[in-house]
N, CA, C and O atoms as CSV, one atom per row, in Angstrom:
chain,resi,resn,atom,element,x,y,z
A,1,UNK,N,N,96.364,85.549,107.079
A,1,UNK,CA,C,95.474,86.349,106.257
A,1,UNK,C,C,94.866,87.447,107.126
A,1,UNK,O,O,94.511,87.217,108.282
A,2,UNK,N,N,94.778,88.364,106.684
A,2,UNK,CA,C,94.399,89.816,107.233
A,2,UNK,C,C,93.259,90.310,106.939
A,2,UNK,O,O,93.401,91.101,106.005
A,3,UNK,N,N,91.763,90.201,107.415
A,3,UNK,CA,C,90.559,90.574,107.345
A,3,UNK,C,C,90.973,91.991,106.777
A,3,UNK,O,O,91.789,92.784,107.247
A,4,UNK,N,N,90.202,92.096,105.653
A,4,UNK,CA,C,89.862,94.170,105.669
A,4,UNK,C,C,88.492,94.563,106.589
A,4,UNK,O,O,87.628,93.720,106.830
A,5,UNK,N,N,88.440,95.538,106.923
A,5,UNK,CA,C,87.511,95.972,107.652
A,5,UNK,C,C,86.327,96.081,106.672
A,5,UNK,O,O,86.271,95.748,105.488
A,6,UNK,N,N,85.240,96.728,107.606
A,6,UNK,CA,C,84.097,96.790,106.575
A,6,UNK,C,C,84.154,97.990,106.016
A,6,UNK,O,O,83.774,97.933,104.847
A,7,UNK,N,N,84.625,99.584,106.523
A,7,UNK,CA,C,84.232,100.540,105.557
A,7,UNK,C,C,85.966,100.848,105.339
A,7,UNK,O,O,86.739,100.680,106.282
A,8,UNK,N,N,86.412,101.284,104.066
A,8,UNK,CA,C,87.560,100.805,103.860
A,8,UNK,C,C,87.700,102.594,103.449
A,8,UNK,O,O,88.146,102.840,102.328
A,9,UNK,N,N,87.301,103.851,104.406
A,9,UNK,CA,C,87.641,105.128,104.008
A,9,UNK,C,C,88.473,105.865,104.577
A,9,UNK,O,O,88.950,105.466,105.639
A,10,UNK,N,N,88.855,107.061,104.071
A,10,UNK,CA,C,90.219,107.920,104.325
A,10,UNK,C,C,90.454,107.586,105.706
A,10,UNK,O,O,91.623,107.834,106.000
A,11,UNK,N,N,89.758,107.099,106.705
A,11,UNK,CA,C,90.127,107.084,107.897
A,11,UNK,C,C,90.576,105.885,108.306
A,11,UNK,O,O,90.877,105.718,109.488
A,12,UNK,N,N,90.660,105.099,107.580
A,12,UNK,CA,C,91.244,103.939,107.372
A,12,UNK,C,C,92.682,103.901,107.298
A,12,UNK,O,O,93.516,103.440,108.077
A,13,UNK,N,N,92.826,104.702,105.779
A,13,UNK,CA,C,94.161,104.696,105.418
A,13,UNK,C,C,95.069,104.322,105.797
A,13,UNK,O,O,95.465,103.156,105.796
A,14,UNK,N,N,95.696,105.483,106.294
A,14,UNK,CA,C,96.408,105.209,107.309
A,14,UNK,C,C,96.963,103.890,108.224
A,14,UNK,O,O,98.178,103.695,108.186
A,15,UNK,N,N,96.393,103.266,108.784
A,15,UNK,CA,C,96.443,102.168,109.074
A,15,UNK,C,C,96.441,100.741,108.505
A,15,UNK,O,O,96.815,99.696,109.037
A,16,UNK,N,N,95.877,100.986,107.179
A,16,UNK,CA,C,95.997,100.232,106.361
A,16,UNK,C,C,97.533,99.909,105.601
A,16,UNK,O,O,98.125,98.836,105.488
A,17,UNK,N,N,97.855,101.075,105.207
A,17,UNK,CA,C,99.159,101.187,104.580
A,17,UNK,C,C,100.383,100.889,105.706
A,17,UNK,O,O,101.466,100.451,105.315
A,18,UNK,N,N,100.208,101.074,106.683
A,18,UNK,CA,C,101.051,100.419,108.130
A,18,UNK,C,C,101.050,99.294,108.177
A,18,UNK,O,O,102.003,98.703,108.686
A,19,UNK,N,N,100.109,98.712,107.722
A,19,UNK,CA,C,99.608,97.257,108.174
A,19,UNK,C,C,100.504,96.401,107.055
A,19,UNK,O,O,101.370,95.538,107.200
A,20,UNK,N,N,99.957,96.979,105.963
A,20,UNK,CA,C,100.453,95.887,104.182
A,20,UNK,C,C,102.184,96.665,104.443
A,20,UNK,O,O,103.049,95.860,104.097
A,21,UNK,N,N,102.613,97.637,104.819
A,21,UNK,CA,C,103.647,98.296,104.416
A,21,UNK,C,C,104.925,97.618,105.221
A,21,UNK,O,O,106.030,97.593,104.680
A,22,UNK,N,N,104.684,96.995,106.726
A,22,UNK,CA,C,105.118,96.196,107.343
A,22,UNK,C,C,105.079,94.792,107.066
A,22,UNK,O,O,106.194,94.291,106.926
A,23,UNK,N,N,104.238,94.126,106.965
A,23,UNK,CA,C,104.208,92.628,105.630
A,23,UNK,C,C,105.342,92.790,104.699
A,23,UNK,O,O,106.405,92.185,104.841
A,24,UNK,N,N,105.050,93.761,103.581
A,24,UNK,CA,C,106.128,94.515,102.163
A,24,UNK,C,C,107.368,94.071,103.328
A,24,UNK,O,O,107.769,92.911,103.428
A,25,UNK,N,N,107.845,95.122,104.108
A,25,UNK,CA,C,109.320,95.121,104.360
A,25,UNK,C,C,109.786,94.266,105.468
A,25,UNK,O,O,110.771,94.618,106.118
A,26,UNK,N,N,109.210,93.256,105.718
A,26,UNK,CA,C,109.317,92.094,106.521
A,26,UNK,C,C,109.800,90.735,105.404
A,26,UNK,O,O,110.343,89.653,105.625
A,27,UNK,N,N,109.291,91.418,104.109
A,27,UNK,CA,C,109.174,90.435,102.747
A,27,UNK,C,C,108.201,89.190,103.020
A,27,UNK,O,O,108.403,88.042,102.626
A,28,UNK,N,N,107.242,89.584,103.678
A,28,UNK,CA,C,106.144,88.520,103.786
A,28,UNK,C,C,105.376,88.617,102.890
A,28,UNK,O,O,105.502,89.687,102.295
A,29,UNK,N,N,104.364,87.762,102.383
A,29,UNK,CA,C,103.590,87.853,101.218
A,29,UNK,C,C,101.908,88.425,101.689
A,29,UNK,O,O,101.165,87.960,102.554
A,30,UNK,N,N,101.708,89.495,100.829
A,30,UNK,CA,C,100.337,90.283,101.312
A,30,UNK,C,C,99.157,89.109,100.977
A,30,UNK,O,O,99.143,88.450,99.938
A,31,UNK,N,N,98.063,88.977,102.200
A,31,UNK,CA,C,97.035,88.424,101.850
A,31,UNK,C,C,95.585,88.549,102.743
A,31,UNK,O,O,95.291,88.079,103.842
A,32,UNK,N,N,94.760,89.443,101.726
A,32,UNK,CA,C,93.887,89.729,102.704
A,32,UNK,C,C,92.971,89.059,102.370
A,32,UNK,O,O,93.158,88.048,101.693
A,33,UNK,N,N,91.447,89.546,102.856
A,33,UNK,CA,C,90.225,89.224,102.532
A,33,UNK,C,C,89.439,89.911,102.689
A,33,UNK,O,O,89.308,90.479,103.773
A,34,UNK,N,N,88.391,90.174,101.370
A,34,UNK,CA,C,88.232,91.346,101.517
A,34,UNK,C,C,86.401,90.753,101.512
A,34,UNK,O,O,85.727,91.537,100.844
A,35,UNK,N,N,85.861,90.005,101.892
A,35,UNK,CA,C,84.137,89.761,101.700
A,35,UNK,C,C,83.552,90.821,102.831
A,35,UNK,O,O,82.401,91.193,102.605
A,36,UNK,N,N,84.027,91.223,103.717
A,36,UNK,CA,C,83.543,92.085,104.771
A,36,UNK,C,C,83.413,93.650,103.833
A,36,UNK,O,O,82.277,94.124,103.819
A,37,UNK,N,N,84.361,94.335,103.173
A,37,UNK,CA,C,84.201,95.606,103.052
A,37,UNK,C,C,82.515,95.811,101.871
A,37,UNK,O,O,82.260,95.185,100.842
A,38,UNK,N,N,81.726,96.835,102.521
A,38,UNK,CA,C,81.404,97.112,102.228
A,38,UNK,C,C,81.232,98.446,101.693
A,38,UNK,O,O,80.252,98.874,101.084
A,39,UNK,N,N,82.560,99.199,102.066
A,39,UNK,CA,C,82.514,100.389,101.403
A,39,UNK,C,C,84.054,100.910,101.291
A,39,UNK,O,O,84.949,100.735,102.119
A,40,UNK,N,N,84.109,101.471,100.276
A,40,UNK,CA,C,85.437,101.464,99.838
A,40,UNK,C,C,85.963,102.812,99.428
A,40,UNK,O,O,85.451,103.176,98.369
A,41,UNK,N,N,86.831,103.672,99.937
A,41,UNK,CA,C,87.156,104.926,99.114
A,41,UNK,C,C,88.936,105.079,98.203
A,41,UNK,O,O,89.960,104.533,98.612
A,42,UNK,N,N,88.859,105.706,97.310
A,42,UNK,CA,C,89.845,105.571,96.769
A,42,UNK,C,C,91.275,105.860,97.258
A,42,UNK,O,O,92.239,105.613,96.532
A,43,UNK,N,N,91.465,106.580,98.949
A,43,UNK,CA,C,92.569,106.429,99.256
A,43,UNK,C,C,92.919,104.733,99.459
A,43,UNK,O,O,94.038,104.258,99.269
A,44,UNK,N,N,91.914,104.076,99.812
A,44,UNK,CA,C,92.021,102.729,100.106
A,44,UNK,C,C,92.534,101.880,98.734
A,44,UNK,O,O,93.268,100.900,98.608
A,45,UNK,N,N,91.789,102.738,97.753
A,45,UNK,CA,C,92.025,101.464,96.630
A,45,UNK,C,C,93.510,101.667,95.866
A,45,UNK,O,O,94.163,100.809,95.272
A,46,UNK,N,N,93.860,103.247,96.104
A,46,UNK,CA,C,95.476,103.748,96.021
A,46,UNK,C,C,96.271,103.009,96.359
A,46,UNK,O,O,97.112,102.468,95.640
A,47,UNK,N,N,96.058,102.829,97.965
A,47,UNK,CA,C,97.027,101.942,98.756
A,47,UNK,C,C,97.355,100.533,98.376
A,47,UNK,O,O,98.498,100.078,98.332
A,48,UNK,N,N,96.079,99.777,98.061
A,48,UNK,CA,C,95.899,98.391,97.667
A,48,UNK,C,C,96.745,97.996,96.235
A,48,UNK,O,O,97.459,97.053,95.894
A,49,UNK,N,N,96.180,99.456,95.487
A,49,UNK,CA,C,96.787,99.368,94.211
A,49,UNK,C,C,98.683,99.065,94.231
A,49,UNK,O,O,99.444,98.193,93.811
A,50,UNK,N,N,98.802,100.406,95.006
A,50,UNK,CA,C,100.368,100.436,95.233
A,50,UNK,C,C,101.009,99.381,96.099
A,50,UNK,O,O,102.204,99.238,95.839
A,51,UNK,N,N,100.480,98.491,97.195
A,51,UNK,CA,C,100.962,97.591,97.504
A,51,UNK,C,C,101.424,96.239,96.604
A,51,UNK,O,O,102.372,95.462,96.718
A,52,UNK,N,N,100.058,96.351,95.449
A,52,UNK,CA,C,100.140,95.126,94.865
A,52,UNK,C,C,100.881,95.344,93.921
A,52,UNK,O,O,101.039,94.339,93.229
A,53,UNK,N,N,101.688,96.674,93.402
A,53,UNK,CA,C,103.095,96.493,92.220
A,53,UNK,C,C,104.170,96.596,93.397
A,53,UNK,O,O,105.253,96.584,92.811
A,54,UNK,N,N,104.366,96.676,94.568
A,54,UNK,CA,C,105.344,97.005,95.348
A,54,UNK,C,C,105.626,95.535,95.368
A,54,UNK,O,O,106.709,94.981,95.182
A,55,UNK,N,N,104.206,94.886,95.683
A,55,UNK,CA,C,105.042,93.129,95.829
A,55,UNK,C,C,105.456,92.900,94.572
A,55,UNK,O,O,106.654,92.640,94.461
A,56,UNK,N,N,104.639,92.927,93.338
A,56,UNK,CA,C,104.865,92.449,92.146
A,56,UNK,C,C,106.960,93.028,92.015
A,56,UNK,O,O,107.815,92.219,91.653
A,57,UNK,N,N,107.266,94.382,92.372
A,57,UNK,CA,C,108.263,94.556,91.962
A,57,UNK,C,C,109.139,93.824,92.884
A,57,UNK,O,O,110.236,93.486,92.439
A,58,UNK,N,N,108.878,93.562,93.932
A,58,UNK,CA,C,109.934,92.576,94.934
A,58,UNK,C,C,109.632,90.577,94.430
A,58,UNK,O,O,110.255,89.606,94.857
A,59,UNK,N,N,108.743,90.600,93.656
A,59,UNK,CA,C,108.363,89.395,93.676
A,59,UNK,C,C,107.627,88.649,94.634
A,59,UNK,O,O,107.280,87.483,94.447
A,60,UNK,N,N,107.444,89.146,95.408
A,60,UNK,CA,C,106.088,88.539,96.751
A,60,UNK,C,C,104.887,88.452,96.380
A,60,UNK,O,O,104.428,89.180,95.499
A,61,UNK,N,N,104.174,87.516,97.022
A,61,UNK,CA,C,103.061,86.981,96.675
A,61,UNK,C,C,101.826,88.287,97.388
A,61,UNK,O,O,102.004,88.810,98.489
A,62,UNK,N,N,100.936,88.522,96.705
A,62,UNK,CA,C,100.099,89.749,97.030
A,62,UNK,C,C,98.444,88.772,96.282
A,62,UNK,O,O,98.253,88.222,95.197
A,63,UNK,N,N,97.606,88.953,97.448
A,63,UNK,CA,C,96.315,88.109,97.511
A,63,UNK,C,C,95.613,89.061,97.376
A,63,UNK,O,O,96.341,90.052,97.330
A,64,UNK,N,N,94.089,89.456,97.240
A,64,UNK,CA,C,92.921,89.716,97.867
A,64,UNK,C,C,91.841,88.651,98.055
A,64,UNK,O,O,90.932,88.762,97.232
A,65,UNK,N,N,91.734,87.847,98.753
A,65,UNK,CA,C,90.414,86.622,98.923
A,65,UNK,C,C,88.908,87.395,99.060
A,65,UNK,O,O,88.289,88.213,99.739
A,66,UNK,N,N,88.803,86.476,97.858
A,66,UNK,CA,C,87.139,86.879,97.714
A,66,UNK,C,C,86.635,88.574,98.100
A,66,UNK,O,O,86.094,88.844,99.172
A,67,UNK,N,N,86.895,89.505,97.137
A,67,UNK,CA,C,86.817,90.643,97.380
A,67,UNK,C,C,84.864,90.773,96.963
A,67,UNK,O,O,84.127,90.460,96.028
A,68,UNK,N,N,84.764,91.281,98.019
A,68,UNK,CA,C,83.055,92.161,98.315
A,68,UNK,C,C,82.576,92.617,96.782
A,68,UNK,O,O,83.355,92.356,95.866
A,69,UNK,N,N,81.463,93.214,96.511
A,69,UNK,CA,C,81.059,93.673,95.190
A,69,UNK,C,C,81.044,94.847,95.832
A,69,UNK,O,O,80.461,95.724,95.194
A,70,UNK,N,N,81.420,95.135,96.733
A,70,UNK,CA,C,81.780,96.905,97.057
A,70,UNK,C,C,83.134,97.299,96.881
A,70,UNK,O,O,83.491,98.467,96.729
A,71,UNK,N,N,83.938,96.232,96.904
A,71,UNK,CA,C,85.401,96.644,96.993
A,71,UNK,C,C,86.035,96.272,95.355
A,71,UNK,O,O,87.163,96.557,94.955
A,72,UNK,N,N,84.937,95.552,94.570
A,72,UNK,CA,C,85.434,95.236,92.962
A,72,UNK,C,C,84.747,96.405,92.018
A,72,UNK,O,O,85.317,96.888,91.040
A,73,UNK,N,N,83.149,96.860,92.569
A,73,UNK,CA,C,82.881,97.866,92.313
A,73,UNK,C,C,83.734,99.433,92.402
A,73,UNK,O,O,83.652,100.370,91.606
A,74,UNK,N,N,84.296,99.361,93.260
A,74,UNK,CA,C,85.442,100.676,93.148
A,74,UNK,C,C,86.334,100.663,92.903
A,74,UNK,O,O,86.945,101.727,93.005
A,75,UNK,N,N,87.108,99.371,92.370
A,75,UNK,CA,C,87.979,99.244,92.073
A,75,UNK,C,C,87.723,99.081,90.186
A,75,UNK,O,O,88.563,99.181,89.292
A,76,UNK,N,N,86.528,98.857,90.117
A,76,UNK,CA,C,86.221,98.608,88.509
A,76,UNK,C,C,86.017,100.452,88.161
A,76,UNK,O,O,86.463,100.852,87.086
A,77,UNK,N,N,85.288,101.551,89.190
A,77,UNK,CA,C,85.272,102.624,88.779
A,77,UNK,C,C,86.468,103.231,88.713
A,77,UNK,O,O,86.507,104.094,87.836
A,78,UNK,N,N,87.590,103.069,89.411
A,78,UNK,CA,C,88.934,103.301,89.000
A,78,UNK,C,C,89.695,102.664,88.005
A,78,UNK,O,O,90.751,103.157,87.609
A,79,UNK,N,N,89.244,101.609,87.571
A,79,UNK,CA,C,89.728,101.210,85.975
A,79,UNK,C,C,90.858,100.047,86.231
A,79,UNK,O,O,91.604,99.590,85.364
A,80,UNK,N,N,90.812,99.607,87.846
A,80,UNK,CA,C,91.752,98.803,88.564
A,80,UNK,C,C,91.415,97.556,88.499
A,80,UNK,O,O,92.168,96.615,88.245
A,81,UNK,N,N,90.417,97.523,88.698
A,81,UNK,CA,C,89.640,95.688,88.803
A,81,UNK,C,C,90.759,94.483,88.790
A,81,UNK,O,O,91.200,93.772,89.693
A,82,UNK,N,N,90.997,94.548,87.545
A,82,UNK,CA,C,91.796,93.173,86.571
A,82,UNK,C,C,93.676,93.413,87.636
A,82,UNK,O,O,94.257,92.491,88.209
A,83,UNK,N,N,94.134,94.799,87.569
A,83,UNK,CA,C,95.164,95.094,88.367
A,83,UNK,C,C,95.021,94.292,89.564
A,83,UNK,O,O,95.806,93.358,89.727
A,84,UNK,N,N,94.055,94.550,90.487
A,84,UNK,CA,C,93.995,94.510,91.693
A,84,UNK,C,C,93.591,93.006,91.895
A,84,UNK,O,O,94.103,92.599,92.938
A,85,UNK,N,N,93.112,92.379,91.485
A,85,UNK,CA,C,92.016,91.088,91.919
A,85,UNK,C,C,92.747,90.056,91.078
A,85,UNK,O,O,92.110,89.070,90.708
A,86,UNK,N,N,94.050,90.189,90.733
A,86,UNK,CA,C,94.676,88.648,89.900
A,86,UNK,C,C,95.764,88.557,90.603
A,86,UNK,O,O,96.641,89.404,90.773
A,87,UNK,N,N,95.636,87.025,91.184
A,87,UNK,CA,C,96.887,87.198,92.454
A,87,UNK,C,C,98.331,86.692,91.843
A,87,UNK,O,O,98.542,86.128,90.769
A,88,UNK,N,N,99.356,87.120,92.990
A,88,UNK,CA,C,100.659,87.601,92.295
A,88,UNK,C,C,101.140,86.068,93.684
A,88,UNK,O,O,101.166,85.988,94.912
A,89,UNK,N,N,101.446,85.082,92.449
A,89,UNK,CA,C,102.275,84.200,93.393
A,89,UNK,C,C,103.441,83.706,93.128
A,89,UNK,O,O,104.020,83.008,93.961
């Protein structure tokens, strides 16, 4: 399982999508945890988003554990919430 950091912004990115994007093509199953982030920007929640149909379309298991009320909060202002936070096993 893969801690998310605490501020989860554009400067993140990057590294983020390296991180889940190598898991994806290893065909390992994504699983983070997300109670640490306290701040969240929408390149982050892009990435998260798109990881979690990338597994869904390979069939891999894609987690978020116990996501922060900062990281469900931006993900509820993007209209993602229910997408993002129902795990794919």
């Amino acid at each position: 399982m893969q801690a998310l950091p605490t501020k989860l912004d554009t400067a993140q990115a990057l590294s983020l999508a390296t991180e889940i994007k190598a898991d994806l093509e290893q065909n390992r199953w994504v699983h983070l945890n997300g109670k640490s982030v306290e701040m969240v920007g929408q390149a982050c929640l892009q990435i998260l988003l798109a990881a979690r149909l990338t597994a869904e379309k390979a069939k891999l298991p894609f987690l978020i554990e116990d996501p922060s009320e900062a990281l469900r909060y931006g993900a509820r202002l993007l209209g993602i919430e229910s997408l993002l936070f129902v795990p794919l096993t």
